[in-house]
BAMARSE-68354 format. One record per residue (C-alpha): residue in one letter; z, y, x. Coordinates in steps of 0.001 Angstrom, whole numbers, plus 500000, padded with zeros to 6 digits. Each point is the difference from the previous one (the first is absolute). Example, Ala and Ser with C-alpha at 12.3 -4.5 7.8 and 13.67 -1.06 7.14 Angstrom:
2
A507800495500512300 S499340503440501370 
This chain:
528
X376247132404653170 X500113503703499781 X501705502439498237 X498814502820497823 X501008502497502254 X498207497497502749 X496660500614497676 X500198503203499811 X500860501300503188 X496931499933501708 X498530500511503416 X499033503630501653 X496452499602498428 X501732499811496453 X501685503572500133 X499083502717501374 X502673502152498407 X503667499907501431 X501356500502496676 X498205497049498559 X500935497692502505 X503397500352500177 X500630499739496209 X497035498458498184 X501517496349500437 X503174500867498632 X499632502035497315 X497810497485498729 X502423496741500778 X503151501473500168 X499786502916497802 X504045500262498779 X501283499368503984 X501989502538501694 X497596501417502676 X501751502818500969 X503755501364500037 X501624503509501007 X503550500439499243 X500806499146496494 X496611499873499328 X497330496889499570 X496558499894499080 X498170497031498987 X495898499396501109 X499353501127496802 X501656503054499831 X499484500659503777 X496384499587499234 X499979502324496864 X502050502570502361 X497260500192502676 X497220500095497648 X501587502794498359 X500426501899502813 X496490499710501170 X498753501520496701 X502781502840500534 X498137500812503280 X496511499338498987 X500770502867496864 X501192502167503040 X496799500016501584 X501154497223502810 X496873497496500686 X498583498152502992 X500383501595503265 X502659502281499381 X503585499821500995 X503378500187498693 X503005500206501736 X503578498509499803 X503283501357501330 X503485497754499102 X501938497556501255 X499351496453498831 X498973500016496435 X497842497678497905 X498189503398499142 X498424499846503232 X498147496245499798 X498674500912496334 X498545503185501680 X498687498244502440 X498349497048497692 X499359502997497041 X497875502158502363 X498346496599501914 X498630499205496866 X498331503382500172 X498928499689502980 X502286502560500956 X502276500234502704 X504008500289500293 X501503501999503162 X503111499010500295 X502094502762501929 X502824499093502230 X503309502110498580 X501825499317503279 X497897502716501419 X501180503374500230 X498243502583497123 X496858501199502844 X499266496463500326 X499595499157496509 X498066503199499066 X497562498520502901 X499392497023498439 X499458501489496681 X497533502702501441 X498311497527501980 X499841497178496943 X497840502634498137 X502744498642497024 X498643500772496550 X503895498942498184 X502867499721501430 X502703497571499145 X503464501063501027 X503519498799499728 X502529501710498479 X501960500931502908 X496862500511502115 X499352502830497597 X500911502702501950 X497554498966502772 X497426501293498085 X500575503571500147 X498219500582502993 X496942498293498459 X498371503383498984 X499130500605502898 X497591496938500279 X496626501135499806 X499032497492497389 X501940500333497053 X500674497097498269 X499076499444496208 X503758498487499194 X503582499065501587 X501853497512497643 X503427498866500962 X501765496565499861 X503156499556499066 X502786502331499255 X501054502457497314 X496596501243500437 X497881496795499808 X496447500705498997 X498366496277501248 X501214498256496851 X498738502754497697 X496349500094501379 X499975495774499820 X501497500435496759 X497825502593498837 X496517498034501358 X497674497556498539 X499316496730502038 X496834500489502007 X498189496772499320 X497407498669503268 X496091501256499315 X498739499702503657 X500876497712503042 X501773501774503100 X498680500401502888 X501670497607502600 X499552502777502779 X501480502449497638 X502805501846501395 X503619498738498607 X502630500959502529 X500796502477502309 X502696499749502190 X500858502502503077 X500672498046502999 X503540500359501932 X499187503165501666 X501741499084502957 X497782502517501912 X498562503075498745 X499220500085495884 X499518497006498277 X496549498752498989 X499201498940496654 X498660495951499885 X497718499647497800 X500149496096498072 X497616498763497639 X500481497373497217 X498236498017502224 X502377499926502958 X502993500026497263 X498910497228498323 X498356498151503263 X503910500546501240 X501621498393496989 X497951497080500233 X500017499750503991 X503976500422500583 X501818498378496412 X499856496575500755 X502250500615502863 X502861501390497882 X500336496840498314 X500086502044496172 X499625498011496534 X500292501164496319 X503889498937500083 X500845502809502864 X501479503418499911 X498757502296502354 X502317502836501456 X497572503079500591 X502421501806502535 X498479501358502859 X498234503591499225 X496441499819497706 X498891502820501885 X499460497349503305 X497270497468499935 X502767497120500327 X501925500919497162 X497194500526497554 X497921497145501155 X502651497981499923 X500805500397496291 X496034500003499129 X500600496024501406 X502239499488497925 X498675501191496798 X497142498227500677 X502099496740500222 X501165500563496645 X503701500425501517 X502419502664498687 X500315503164501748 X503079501524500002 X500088503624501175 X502840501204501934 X499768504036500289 X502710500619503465 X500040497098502502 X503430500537500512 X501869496805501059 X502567499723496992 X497568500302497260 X497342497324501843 X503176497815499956 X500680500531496280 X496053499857498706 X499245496911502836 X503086498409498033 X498174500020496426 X497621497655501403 X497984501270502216 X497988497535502170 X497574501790502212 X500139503279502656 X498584501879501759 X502015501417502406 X499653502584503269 X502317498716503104 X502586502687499679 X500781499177496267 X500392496265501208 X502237500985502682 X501836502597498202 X500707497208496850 X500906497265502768 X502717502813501237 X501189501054496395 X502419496255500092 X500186497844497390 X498563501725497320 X496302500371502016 X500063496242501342 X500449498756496512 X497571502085498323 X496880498957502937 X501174496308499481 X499058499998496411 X496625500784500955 X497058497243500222 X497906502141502193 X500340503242502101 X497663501851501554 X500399502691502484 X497468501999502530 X498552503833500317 X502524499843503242 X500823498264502517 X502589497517499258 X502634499404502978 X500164496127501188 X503658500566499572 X499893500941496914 X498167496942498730 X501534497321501676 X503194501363498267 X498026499734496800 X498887497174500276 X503324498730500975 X501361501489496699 X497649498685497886 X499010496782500693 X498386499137496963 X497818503321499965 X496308500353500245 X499248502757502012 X497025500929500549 X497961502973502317 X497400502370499736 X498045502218501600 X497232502568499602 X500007503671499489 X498517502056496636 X496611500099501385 X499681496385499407 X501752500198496780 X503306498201501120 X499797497016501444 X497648498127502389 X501943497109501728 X503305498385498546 X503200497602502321 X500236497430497073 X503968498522499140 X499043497140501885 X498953501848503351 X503457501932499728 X502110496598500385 X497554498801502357 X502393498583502468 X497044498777502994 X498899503406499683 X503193502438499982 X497534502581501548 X497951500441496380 X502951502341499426 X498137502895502034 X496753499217497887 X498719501659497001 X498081496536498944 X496688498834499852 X496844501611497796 X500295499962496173 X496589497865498668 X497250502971499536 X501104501923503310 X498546499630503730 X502023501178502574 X499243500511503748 X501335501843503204 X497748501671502132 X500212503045502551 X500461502882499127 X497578501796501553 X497337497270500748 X500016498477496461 X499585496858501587 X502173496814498490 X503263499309502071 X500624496818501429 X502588497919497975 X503700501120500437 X498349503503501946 X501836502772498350 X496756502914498671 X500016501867497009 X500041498245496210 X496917499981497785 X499202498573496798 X497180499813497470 X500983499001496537 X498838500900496436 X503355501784499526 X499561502854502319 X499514503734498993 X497543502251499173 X500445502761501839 X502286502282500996 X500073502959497448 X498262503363501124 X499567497890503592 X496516498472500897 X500452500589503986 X504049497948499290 X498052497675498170 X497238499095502290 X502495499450502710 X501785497205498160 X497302498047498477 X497442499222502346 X496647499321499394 X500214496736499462 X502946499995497618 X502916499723501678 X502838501749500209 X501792501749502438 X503705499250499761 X501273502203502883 X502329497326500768 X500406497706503008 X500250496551499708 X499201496061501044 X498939497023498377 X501431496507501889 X498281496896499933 X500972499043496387 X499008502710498539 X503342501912499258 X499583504144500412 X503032501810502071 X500438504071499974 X500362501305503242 X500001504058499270 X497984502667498508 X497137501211502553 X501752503840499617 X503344497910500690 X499106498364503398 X501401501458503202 X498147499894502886 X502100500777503184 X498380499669503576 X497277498564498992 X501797496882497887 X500077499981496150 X503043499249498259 X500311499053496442 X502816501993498731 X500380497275497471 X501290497435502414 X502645502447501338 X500926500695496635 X500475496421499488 X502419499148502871 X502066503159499518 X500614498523496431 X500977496480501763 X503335501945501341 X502708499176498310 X501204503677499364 X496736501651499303 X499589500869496229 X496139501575500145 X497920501097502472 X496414501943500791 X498143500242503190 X497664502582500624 X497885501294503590 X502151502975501507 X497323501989502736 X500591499450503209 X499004502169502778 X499003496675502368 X499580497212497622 X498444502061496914 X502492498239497795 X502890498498500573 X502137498186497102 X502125501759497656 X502311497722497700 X502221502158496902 X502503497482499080 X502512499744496744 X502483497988501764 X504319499193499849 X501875502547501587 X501228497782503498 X496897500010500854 X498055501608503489 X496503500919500157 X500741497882503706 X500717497090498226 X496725500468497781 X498013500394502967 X501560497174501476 X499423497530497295 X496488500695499595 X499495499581503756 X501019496698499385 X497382499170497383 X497190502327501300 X497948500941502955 X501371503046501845 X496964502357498623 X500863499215496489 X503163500777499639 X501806503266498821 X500578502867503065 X501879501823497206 X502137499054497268 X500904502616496762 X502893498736497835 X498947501491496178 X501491499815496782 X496915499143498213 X496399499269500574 X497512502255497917 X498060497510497839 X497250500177496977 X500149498800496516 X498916496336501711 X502942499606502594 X497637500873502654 X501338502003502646 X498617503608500563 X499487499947503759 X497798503544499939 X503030501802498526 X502286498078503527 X497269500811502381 X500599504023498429 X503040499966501819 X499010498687503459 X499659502573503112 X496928500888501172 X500130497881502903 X502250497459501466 X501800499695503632 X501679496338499586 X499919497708502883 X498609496610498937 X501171496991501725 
């Protein structure tokens, strides 16, 4: 028999609004339940539901309707879902702006948004003094938070904005800049279509229910983090908020009863290295979930070694697919005849196809032939903002897209990364996958992190490059060494760069065009 929530939450055909969706069912079953809680704060369904509606008649008096754009700029704060529901019931369209970036970068994405109001935190205030010179002024900034908090006046202020007209599922809702790991980011375009198409596709494998409390950690302005929490509102679970991922105050807030995650790599390894404290606080969780970067076989063998009676669970995808596309289940992780699912990312989530085919044939690779990923799923984007010619070389023709990276499916269906197609290294005519050097310099016992990139080579064209956190004892000879012992000659590193940190974005992922800036022109090393 099913519940009320069960009744009401309905399949893609039944809501074609985001905002509806994810809160219809519980508003009407569980009305006085704590959806959501930031700091000392809690809202109820109810109120959470009031809160939103209010704020989409506070834009809608401002002149904000469908196909327009607003923009947010904070850290984690609930402010930044009820924009994002508020201005999808509009049909309207959130840009969320990544504050890691330095003041240019920001001012891009603003400028290129076309944003009509901006949304800022309080400390992100000063950013927007070099907005004036934006050639599109912008009808409002309101801040959130602070001294100077305007959000809660305008909800305050603002009469609930009841529904008169269904959305239109291809409506704009979110628009996310991707990593920006070369040149400026693009803006990815996702519909409530592909948002809701996501929810649907990927929840079932984080195991959620009405009991759970779900710790939104990971940055909202990132496909993972924000989809991520949209799964589990959706499951009626509680969302708890956390503002800094900071290892001590994810311990504390994981300890008030937290049972789900969603975690990147280096936050698991960096709470696995904080002693006690971090081990304890992971083991209370049910379920943890981790992707957006690579995660090192060591690392997870040591977590799953920790916590035995952890589900963890893998996914991967990229923001033009809304999040994720394929998932490792708990079970695959502790999969003892197949210790080699480890290296996978998992098989397709139900509503995605995935194949491999060659790059530059298009034709479908053999099973377990490395060619580049594609997919075709009701989650993927748009568009790229202001980029028809970017978008017509990801989507092809006959709707799939273009994942840029390289990977294989094996006979059971399970999907393993090799590289990114930019990331390959072709030297003397061989390719190497700089993620399988990556992964045996991690298998030495005194490398800490490590990034492998193509250094030119005046007889080879490339040659391998490796830049290497590592313990002080040890020689880029013994590196070389113990990869020789793992890895055809070809692939391994010809030169070895001790750093004290790798460059990464907001995701973990390693920024391999900012390492390549500091490479020679060309390359002399003798290659064995």
């Amino acid at each position: 028999m099913r519940s009320p929530v069960d009744e009401a939450r309905c399949g893609p055909s039944a809501h074609t609004c985001l905002t509806d969706f994810l809160l219809d069912a519980h508003v009407a079953a569980n009305p006085d339940g704590v959806a959501v809680r930031y700091e000392s704060n809690a809202w109820t369904w109810r109120q959470w539901h009031t809160r939103i509606a209010c704020l989409a008649g506070g834009l809608a008096e401002i002149g904000v309707g469908a196909g327009h754009r607003i923009g947010f700029l904070d850290k984690n704060h609930p402010s930044c879902l009820e924009l994002v529901l508020a201005a999808g019931s509009l049909g309207a369209a959130v840009t969320i702006v990544n504050w890691r970036q330095a003041d240019d970068e920001i001012c891009h994405v603003i400028s290129d948004s076309k944003i009509r109001v901006l949304f800022v935190g309080s400390e992100f205030r000063g950013c927007t003094d070099q907005l004036d010179s934006i050639s599109a002024p912008m009808d409002a900034i309101i801040t959130v938070g602070g001294a100077d908090d305007t959000y809660e006046m305008f909800i305050a202020c603002s009469e609930p904005r009841p529904r008169t007209a269904p959305t239109d599922p291809e409506s704009i809702a979110l628009i996310i800049y991707s990593s920006g790991t070369t040149g400026r980011p693009k803006g990815v375009m996702l519909s409530q279509r592909a948002l809701i198409s996501h929810t649907l596709n990927v929840e079932p494998a984080m195991g959620f229910s009405e009991n759970d409390v779900n710790l939104a950690a990971m940055p909202l302005f990132h496909v993972g983090g924000i989809c991520h929490a949209f799964m589990g509102i959706h499951a009626g679970a509680v969302t708890t908020i956390v503002r800094d991922a900071r290892p001590q105050q994810l311990c504390e807030i994981i300890a008030s009863g937290v049972t789900h995650a969603f975690l990147v790599p280096p936050v698991i390894a960096a709470l696995l290295n904080d002693g006690p404290r971090g081990v304890e606080s992971i083991g209370r969780l049910r379920r943890l979930v981790y992707g957006a970067a690579p995660a090192p076989q060591r690392l997870l063998v040591k977590a799953l070694a920790t916590w035995p009676d952890l589900d963890l669970v893998q996914v991967y995808g990229q923001t033009e697919l809304s999040g994720a596309i394929t998932v490792l289940s708990p079970a695959d992780h502790r999969d003892d005849r197949r210790p080699d699912l480890l290296r996978s990312v998992g098989k397709a989530v139900a509503g995605c196809e995935i194949r491999v085919v060659n790059p530059e044939s298009g034709e479908q690779c053999p099973c377990g032939q490395a060619g580049e990923i594609l997919a075709r799923t009701s989650q993927h984007l748009t568009g790229y903002l202001n980029q028809p010619q970017a978008t017509q070389g990801t989507i092809t023709g006959d709707g799939w897209v273009r994942t840029g990276d390289i990977g294989r499916i094996d006979n059971d269906g399970y999907l393993f990364i090799e590289d990114r197609i930019k990331d390959m290294i072709i030297t003397g005519g061989e390719n190497v996958y700089s993620a399988e050097v990556e992964r045996v310099l991690l298998e030495h016992p005194q490398v800490l992190e490590a990034a492998v990139v193509g250094l030119p080579h005046n007889h080879w064209g490339e040659t391998v490059k490796a830049f290497v956190i590592a313990q002080p004892s040890i020689t880029a000879e013994n590196i070389i060494a113990f990869c020789r012992s793992a890895l055809a000659g070809y692939k391994c590193p010809t030169v070895v760069e001790f750093v004290n940190a790798l460059p990464r974005n907001a995701s973990g992922k390693v920024l391999k065009d900012q390492l390549r800036q500091h490479l020679p022109a060309v390359a002399a090393t003798k290659r064995i």
